[in-house]
Biopython code that builds the backbone (N, CA, C, O; Angstrom):
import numpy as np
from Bio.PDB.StructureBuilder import StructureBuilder

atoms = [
    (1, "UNK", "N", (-15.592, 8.161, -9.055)),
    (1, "UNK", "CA", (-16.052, 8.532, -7.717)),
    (1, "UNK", "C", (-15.753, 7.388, -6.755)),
    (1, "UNK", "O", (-16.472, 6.399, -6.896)),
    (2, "UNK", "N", (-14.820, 7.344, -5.799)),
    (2, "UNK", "CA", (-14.279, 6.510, -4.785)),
    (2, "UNK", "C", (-15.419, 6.841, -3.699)),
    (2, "UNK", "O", (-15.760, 7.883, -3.140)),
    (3, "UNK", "N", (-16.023, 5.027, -3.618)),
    (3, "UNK", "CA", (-16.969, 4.687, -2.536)),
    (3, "UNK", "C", (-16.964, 3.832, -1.708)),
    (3, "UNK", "O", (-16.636, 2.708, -2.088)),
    (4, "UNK", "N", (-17.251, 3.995, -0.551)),
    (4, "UNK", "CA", (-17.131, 3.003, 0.515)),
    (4, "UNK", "C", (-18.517, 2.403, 1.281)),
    (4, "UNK", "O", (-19.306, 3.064, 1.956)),
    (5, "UNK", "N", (-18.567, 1.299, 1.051)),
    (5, "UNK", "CA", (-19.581, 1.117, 2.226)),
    (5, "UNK", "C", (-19.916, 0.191, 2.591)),
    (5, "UNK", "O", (-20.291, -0.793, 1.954)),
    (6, "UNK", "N", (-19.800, 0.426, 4.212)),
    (6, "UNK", "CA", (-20.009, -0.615, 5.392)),
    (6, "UNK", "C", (-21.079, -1.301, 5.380)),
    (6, "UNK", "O", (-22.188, -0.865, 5.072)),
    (7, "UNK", "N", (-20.665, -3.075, 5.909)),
    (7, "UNK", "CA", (-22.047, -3.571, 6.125)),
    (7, "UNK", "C", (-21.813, -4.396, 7.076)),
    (7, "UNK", "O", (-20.612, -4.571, 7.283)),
    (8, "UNK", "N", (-22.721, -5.132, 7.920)),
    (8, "UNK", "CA", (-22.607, -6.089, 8.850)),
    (8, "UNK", "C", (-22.716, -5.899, 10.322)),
    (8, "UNK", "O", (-22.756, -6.787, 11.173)),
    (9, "UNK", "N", (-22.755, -4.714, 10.481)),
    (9, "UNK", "CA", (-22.978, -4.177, 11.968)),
    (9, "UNK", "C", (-24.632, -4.457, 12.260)),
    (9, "UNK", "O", (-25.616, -4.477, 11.520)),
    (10, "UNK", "N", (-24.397, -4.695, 13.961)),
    (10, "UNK", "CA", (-26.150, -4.677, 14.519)),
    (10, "UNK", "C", (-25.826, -4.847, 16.174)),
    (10, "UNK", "O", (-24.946, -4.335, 16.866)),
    (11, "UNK", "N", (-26.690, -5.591, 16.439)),
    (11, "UNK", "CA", (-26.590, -5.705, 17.633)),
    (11, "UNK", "C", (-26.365, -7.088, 18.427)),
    (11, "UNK", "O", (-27.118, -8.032, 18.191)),
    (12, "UNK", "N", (-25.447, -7.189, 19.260)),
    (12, "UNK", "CA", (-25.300, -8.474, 19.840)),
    (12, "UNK", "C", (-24.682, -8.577, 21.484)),
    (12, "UNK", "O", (-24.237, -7.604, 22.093)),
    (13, "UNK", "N", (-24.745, -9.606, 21.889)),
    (13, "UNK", "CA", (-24.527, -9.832, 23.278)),
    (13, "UNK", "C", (-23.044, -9.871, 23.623)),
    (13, "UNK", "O", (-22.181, -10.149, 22.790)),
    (14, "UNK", "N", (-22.825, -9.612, 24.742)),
    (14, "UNK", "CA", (-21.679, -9.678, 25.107)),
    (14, "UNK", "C", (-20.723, -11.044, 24.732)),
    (14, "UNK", "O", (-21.339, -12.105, 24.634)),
    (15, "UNK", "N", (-19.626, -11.059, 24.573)),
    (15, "UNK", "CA", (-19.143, -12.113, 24.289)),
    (15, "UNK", "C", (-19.540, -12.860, 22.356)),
    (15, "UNK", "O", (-19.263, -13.926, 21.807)),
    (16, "UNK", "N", (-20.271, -11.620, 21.917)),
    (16, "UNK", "CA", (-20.749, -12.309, 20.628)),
    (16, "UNK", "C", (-19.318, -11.972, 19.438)),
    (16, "UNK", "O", (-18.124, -11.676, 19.464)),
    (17, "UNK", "N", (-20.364, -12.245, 18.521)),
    (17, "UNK", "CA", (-19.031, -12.089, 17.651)),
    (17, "UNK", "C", (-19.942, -11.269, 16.212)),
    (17, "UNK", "O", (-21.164, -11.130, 16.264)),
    (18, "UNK", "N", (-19.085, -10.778, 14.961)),
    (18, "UNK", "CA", (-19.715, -9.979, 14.205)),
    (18, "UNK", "C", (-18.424, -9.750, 13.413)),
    (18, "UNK", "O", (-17.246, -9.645, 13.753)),
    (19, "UNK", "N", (-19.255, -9.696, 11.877)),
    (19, "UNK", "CA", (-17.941, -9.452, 10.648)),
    (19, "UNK", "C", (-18.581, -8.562, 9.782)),
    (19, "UNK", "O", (-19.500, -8.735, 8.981)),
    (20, "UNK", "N", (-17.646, -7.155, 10.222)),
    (20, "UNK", "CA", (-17.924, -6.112, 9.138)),
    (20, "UNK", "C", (-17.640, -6.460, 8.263)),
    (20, "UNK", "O", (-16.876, -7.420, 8.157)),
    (21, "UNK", "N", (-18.403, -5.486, 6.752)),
    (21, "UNK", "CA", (-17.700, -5.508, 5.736)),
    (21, "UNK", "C", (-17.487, -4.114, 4.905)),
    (21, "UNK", "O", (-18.335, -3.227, 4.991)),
    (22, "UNK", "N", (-16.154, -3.939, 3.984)),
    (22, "UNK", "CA", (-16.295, -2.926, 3.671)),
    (22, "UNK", "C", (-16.196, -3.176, 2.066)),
    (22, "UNK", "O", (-15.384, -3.830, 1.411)),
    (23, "UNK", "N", (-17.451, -2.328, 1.641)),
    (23, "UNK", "CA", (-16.822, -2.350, 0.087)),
    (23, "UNK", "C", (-16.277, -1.296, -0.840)),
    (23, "UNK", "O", (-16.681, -0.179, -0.517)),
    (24, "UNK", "N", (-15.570, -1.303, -1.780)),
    (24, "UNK", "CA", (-14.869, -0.084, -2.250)),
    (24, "UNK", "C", (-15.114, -0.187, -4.062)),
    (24, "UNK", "O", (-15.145, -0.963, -5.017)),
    (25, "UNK", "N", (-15.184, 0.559, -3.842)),
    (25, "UNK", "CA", (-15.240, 1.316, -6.058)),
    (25, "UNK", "C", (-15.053, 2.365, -6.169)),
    (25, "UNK", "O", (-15.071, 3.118, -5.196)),
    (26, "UNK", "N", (-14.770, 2.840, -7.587)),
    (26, "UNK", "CA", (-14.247, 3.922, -7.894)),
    (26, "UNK", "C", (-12.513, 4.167, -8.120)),
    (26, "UNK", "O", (-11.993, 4.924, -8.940)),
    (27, "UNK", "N", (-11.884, 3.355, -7.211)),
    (27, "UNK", "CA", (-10.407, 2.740, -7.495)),
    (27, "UNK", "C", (-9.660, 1.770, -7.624)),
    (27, "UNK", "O", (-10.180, 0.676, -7.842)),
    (28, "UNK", "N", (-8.532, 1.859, -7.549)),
    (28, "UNK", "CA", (-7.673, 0.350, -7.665)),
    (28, "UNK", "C", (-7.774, -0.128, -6.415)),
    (28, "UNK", "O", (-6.715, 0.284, -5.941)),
    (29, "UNK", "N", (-8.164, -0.549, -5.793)),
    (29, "UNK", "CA", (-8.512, -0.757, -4.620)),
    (29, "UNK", "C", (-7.115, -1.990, -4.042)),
    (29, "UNK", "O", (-6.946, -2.440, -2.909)),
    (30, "UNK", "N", (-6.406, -2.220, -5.150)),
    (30, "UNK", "CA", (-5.588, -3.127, -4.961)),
    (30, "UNK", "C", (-4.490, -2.441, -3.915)),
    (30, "UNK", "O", (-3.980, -2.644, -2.812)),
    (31, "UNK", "N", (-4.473, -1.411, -5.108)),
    (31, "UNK", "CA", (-3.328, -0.044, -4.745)),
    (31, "UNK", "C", (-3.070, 0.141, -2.825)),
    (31, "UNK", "O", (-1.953, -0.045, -2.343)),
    (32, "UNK", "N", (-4.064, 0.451, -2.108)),
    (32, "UNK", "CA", (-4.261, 1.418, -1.693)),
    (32, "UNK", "C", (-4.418, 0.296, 0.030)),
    (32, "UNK", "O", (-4.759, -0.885, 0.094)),
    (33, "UNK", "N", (-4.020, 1.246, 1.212)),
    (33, "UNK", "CA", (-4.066, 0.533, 2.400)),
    (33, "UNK", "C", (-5.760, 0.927, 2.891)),
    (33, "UNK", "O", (-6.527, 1.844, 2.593)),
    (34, "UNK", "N", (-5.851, -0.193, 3.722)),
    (34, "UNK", "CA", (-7.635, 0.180, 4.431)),
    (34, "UNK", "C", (-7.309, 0.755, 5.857)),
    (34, "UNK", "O", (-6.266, 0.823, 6.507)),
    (35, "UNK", "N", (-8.421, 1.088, 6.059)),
    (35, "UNK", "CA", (-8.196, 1.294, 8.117)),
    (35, "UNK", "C", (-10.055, 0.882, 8.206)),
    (35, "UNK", "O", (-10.990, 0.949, 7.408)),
    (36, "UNK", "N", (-9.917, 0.523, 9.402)),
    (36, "UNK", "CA", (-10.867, 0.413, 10.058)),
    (36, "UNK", "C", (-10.534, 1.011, 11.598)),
    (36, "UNK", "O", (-9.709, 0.815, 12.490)),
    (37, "UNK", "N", (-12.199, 2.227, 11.229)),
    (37, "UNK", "CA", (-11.915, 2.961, 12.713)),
    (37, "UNK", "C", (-13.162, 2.791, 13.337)),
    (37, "UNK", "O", (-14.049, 2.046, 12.921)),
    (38, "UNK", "N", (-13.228, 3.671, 14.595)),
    (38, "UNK", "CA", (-14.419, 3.646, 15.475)),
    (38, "UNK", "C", (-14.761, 4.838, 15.736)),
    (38, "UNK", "O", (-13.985, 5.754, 15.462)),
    (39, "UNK", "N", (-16.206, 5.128, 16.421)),
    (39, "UNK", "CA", (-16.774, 6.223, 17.244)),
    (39, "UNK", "C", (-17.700, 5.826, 18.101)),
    (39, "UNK", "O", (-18.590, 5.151, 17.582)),
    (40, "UNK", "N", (-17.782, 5.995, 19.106)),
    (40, "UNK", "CA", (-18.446, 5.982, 20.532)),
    (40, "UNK", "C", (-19.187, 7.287, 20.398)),
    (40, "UNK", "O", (-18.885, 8.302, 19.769)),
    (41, "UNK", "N", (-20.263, 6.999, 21.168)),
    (41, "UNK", "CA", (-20.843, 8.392, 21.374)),
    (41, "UNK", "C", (-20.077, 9.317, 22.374)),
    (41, "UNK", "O", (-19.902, 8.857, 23.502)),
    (42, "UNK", "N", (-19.621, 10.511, 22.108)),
    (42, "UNK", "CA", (-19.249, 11.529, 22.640)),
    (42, "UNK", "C", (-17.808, 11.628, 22.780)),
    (42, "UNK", "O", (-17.183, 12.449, 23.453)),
    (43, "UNK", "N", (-17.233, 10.412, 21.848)),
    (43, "UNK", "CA", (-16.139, 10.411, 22.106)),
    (43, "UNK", "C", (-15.413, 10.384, 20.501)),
    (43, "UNK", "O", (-16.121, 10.181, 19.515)),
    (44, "UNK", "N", (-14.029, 10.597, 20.395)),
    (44, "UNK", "CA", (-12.929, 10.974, 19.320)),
    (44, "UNK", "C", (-13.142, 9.588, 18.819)),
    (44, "UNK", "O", (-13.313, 8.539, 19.440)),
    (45, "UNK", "N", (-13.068, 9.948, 16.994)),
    (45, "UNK", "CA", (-13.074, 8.605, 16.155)),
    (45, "UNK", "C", (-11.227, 7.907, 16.491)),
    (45, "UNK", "O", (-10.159, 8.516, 16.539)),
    (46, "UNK", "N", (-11.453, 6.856, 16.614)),
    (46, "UNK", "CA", (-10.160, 6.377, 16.991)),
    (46, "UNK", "C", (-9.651, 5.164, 15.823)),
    (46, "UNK", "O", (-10.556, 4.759, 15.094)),
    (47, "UNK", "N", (-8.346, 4.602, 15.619)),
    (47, "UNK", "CA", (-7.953, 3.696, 14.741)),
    (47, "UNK", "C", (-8.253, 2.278, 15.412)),
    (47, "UNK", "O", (-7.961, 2.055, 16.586)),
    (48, "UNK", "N", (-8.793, 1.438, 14.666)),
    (48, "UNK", "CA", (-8.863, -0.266, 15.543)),
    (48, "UNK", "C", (-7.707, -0.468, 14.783)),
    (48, "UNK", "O", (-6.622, -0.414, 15.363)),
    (49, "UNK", "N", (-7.768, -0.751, 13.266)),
    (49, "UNK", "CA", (-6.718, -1.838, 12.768)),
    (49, "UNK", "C", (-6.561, -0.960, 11.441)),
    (49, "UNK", "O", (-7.160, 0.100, 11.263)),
    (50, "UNK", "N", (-5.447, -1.693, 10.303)),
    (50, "UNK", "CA", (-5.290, -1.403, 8.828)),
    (50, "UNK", "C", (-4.899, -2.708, 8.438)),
    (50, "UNK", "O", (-4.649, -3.761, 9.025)),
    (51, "UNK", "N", (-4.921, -2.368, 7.431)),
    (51, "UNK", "CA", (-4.422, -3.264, 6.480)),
    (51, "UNK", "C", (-3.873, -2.943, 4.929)),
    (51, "UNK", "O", (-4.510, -2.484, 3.980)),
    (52, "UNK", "N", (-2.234, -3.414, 5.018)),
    (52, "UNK", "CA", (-1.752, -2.948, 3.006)),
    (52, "UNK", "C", (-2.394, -3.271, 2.539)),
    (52, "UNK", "O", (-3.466, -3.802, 2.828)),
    (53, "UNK", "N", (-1.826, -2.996, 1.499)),
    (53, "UNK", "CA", (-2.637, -2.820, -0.119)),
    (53, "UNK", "C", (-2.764, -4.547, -0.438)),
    (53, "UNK", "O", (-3.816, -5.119, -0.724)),
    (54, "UNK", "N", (-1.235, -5.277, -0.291)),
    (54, "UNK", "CA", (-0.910, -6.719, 0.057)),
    (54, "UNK", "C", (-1.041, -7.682, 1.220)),
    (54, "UNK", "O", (-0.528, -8.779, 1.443)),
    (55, "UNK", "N", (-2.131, -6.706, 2.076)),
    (55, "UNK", "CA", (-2.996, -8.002, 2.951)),
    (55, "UNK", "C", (-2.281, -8.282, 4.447)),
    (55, "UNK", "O", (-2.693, -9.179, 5.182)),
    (56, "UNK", "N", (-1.295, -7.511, 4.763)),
    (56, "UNK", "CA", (-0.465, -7.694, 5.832)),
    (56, "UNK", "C", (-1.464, -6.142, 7.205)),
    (56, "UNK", "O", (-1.522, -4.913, 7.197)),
    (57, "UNK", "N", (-1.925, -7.072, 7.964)),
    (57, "UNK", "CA", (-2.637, -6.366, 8.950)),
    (57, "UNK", "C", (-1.465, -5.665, 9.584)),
    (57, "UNK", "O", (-0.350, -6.176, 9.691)),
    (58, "UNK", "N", (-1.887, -4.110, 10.117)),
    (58, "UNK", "CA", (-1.322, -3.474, 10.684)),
    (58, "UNK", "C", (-1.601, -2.447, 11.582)),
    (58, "UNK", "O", (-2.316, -1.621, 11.015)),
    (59, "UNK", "N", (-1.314, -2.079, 12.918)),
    (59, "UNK", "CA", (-1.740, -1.052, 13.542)),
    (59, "UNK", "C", (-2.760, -1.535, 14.340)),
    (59, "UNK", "O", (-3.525, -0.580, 14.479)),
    (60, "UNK", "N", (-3.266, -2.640, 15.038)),
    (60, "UNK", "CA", (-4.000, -2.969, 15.715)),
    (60, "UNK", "C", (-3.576, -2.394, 16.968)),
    (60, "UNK", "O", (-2.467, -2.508, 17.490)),
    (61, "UNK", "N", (-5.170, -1.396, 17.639)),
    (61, "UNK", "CA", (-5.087, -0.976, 18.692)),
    (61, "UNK", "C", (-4.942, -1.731, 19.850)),
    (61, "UNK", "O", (-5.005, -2.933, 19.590)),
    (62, "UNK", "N", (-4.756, -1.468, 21.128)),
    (62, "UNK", "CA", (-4.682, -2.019, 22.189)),
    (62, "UNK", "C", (-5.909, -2.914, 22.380)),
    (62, "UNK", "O", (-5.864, -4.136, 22.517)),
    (63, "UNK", "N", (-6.862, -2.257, 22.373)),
    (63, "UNK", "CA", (-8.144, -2.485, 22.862)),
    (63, "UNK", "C", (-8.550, -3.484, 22.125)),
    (63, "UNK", "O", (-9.722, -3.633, 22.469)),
    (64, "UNK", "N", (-8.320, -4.226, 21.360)),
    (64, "UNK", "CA", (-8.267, -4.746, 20.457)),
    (64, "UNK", "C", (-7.649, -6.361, 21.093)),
    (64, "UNK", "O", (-8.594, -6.961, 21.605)),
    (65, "UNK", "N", (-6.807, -6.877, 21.146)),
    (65, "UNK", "CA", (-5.874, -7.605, 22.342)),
    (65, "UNK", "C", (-6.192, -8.932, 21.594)),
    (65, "UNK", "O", (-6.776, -9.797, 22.248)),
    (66, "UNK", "N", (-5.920, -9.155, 20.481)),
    (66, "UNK", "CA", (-6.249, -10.265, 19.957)),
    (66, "UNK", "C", (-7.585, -10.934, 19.663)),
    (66, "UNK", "O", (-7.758, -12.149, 19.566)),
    (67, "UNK", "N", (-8.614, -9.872, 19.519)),
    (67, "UNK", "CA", (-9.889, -10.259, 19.685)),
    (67, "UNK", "C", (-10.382, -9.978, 18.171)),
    (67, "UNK", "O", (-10.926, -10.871, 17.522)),
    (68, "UNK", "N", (-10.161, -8.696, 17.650)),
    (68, "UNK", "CA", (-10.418, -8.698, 16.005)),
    (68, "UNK", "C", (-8.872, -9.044, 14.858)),
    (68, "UNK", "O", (-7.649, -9.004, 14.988)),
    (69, "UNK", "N", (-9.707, -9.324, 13.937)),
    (69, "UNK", "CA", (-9.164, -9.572, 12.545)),
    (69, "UNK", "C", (-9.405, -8.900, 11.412)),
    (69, "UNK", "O", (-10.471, -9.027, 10.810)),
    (70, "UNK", "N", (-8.171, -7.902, 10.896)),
    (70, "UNK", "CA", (-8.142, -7.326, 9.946)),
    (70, "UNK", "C", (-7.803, -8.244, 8.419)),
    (70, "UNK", "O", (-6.848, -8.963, 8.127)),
    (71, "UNK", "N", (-9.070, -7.844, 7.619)),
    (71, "UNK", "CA", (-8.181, -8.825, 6.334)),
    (71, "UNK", "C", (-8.954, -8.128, 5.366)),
    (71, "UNK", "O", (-9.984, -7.471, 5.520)),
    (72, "UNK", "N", (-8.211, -8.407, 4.216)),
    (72, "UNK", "CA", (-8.846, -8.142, 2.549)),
    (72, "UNK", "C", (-9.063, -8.817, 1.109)),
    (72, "UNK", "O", (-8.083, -8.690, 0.375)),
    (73, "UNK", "N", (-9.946, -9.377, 0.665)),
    (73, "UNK", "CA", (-10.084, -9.841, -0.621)),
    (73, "UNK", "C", (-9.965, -8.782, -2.073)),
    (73, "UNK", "O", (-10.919, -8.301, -2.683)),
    (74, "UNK", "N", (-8.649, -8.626, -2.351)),
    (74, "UNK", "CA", (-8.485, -7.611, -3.430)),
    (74, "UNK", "C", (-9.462, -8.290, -4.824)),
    (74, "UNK", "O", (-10.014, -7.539, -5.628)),
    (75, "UNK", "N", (-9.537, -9.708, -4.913)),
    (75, "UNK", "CA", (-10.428, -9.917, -5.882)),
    (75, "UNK", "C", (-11.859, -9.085, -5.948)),
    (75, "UNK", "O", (-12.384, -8.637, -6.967)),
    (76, "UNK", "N", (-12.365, -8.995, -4.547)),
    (76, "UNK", "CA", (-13.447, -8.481, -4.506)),
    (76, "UNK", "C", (-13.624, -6.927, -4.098)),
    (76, "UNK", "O", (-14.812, -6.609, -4.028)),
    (77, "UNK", "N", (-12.903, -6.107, -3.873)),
    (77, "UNK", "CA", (-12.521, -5.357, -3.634)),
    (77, "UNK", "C", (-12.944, -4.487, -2.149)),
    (77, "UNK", "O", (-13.343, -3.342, -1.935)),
    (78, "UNK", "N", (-12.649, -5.603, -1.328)),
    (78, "UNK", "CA", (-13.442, -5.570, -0.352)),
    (78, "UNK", "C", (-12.517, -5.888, 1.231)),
    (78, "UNK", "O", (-11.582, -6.650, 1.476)),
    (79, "UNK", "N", (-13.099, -5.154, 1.878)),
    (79, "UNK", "CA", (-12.094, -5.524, 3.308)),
    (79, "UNK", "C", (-12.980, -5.863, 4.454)),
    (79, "UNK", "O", (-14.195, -5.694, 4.551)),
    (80, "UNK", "N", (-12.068, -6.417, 5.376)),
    (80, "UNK", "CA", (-13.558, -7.059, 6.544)),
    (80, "UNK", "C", (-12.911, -6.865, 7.867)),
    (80, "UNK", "O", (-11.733, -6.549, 7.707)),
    (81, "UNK", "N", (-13.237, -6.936, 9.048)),
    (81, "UNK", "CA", (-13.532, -6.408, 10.447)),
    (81, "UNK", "C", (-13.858, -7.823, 11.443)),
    (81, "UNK", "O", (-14.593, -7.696, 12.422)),
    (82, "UNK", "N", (-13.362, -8.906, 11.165)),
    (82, "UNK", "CA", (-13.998, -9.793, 12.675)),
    (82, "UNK", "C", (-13.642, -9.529, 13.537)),
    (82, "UNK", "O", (-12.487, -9.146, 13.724)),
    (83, "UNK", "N", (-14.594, -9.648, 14.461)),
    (83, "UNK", "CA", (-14.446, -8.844, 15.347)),
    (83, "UNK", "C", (-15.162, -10.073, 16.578)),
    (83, "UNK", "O", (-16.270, -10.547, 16.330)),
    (84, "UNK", "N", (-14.527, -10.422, 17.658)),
    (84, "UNK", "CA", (-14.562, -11.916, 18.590)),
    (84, "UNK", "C", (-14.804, -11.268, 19.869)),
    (84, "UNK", "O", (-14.413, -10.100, 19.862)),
    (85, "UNK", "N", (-15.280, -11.620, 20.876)),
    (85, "UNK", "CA", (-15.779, -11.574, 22.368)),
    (85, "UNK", "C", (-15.705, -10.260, 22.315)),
    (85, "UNK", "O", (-14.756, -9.605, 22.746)),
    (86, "UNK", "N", (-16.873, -9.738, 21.694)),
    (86, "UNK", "CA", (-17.173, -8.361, 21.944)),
    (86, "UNK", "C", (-18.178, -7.782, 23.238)),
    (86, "UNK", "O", (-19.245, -8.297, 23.573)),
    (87, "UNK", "N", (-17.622, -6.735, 23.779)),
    (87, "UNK", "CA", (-18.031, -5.846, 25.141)),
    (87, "UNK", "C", (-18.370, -5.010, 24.652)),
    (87, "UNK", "O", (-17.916, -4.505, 23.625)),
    (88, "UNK", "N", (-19.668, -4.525, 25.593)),
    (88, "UNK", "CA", (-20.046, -3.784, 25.757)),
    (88, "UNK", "C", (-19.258, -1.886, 25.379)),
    (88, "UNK", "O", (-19.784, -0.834, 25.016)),
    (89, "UNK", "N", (-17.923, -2.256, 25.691)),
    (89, "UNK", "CA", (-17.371, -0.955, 25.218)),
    (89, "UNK", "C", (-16.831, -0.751, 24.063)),
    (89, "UNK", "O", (-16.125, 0.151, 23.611)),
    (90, "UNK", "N", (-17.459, -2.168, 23.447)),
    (90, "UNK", "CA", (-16.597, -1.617, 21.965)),
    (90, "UNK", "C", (-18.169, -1.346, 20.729)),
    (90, "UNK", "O", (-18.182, -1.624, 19.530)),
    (91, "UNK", "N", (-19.387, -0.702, 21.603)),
    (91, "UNK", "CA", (-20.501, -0.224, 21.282)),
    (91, "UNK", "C", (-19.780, 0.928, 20.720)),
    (91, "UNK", "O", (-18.989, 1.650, 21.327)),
    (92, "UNK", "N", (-20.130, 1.014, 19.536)),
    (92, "UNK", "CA", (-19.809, 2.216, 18.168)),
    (92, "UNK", "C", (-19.913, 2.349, 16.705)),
    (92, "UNK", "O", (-19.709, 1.395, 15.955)),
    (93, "UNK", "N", (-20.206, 3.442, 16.324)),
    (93, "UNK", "CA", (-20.253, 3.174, 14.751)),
    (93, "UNK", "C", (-18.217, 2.773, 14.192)),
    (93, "UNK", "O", (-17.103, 3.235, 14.436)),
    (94, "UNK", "N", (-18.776, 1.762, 13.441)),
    (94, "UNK", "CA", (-17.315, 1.522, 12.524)),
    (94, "UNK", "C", (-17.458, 2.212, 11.762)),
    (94, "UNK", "O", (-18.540, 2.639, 11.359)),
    (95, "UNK", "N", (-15.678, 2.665, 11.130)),
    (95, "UNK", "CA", (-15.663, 3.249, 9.832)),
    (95, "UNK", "C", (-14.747, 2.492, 8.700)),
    (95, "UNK", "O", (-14.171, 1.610, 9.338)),
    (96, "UNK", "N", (-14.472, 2.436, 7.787)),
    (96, "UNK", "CA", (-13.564, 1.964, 6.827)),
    (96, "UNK", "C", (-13.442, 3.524, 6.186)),
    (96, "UNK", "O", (-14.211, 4.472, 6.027)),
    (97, "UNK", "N", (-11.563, 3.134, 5.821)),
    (97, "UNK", "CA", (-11.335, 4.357, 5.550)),
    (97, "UNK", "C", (-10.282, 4.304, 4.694)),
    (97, "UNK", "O", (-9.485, 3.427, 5.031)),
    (98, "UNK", "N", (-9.842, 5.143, 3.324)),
    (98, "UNK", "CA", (-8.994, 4.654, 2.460)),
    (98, "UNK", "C", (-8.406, 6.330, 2.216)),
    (98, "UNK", "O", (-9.204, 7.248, 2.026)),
    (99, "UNK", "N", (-6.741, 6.566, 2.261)),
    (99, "UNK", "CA", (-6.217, 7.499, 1.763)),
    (99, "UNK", "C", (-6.143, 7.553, 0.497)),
    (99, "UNK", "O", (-5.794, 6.422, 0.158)),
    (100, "UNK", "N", (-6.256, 8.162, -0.371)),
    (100, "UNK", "CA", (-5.534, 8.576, -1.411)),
    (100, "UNK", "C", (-4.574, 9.775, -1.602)),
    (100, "UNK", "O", (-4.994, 10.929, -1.686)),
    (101, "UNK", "N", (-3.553, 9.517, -1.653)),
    (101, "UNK", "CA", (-2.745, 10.799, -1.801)),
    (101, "UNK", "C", (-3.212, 11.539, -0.344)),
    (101, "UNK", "O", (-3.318, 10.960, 0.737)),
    (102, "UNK", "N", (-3.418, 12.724, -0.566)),
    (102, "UNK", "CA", (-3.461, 13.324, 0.856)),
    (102, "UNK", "C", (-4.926, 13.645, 1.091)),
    (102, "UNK", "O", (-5.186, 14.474, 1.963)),
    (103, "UNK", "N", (-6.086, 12.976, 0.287)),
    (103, "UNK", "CA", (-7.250, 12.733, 0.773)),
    (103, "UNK", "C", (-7.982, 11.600, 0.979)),
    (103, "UNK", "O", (-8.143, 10.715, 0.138)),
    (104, "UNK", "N", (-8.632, 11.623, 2.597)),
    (104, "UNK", "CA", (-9.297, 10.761, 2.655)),
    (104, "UNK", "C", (-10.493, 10.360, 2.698)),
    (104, "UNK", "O", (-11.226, 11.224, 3.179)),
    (105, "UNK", "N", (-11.216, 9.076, 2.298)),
    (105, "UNK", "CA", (-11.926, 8.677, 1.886)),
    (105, "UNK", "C", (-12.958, 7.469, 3.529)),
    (105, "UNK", "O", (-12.447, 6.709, 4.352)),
    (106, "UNK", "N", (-14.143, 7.785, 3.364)),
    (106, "UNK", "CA", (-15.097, 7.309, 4.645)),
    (106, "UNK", "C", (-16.074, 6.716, 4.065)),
    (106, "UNK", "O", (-16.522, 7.278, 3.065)),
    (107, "UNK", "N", (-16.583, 5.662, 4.419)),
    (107, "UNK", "CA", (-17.553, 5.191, 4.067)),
    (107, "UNK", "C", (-18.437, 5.666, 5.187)),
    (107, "UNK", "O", (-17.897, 6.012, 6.238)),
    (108, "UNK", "N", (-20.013, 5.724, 5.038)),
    (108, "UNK", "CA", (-21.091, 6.010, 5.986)),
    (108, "UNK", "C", (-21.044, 5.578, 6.942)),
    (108, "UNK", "O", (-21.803, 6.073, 7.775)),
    (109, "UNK", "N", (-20.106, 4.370, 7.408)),
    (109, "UNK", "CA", (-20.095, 3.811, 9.116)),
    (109, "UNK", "C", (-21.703, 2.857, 9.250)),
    (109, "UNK", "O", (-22.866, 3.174, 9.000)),
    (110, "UNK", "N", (-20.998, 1.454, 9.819)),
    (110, "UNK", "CA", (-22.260, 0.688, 10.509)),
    (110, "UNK", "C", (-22.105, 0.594, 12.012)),
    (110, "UNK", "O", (-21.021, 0.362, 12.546)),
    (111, "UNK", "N", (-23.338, 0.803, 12.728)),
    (111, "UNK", "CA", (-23.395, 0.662, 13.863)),
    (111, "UNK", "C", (-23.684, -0.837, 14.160)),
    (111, "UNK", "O", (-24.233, -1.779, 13.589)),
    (112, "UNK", "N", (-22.890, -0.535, 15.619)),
    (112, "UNK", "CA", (-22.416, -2.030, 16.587)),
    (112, "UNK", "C", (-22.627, -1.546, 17.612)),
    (112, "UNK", "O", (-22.068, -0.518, 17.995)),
    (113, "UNK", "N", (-23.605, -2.286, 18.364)),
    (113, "UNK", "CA", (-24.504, -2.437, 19.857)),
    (113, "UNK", "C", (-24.034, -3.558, 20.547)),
    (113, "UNK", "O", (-24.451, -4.578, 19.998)),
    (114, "UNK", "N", (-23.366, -3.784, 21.484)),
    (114, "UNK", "CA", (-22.868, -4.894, 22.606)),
    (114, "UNK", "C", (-23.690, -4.549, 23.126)),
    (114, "UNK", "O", (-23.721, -3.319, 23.118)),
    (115, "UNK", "N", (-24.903, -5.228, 23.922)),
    (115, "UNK", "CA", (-25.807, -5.109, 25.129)),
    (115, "UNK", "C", (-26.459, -6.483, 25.331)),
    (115, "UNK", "O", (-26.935, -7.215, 24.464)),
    (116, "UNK", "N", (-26.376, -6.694, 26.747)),
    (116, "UNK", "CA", (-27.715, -7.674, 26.982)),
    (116, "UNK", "C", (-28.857, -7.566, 26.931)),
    (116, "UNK", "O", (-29.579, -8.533, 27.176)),
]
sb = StructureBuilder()
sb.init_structure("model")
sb.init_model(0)
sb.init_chain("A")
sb.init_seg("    ")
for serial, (resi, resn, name, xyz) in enumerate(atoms, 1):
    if name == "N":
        sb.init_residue(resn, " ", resi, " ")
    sb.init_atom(name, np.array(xyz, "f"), 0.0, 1.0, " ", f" {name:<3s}", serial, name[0])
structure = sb.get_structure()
């Protein structure tokens, strides 16, 4: 049974900073590329970043602009989200997200609050 799940989200001030984490079992986790996505309230889950199976970040959104860091410890089977001078608009639940073949795989999502 392939599982995911987020940790490290809460709440912080503008300009703060915060490092998801995602953990995975149930597969080779070596194998397989990550994504880390988002959701806003009322709005479409969107892609921030990925990352291969071999650790090479990829697909970083715009919005994004050099402010987060996609990376992965295959020892641990685990992927992470820093995430630097965070605004107010990047208030949303994260997701980590893993294909297999032509299904995909979600962890429960942690919520992230930018507010003063």
């Amino acid at each position: 049974q392939v599982q995911l799940v987020e940790a490290g989200g809460g709440l912080v001030q503008p300009g703060g900073s915060l490092r998801l984490s995602c953990a995975v079992s149930g597969i080779m986790f070596s194998n397989y590329a990550v994504g880390w996505y988002r959701q806003a309230p009322g709005k479409q889950r969107e892609l921030v970043a990925r990352v291969t199976a071999g650790g090479k970040p990829t697909n970083y959104a715009n919005f994004v602009k050099g402010r987060f860091t996609i990376s992965r410890d295959n020892a641990k089977n685990a992927a992470y989200l820093q995430m630097n001078n965070l605004q107010p608009e990047d208030t949303a639940v994260y997701y980590c997200n893993i294909l297999v073949g032509s299904r995909a795989y979600w962890g429960q999502g942690t919520q992230v609050t930018v507010s003063s």
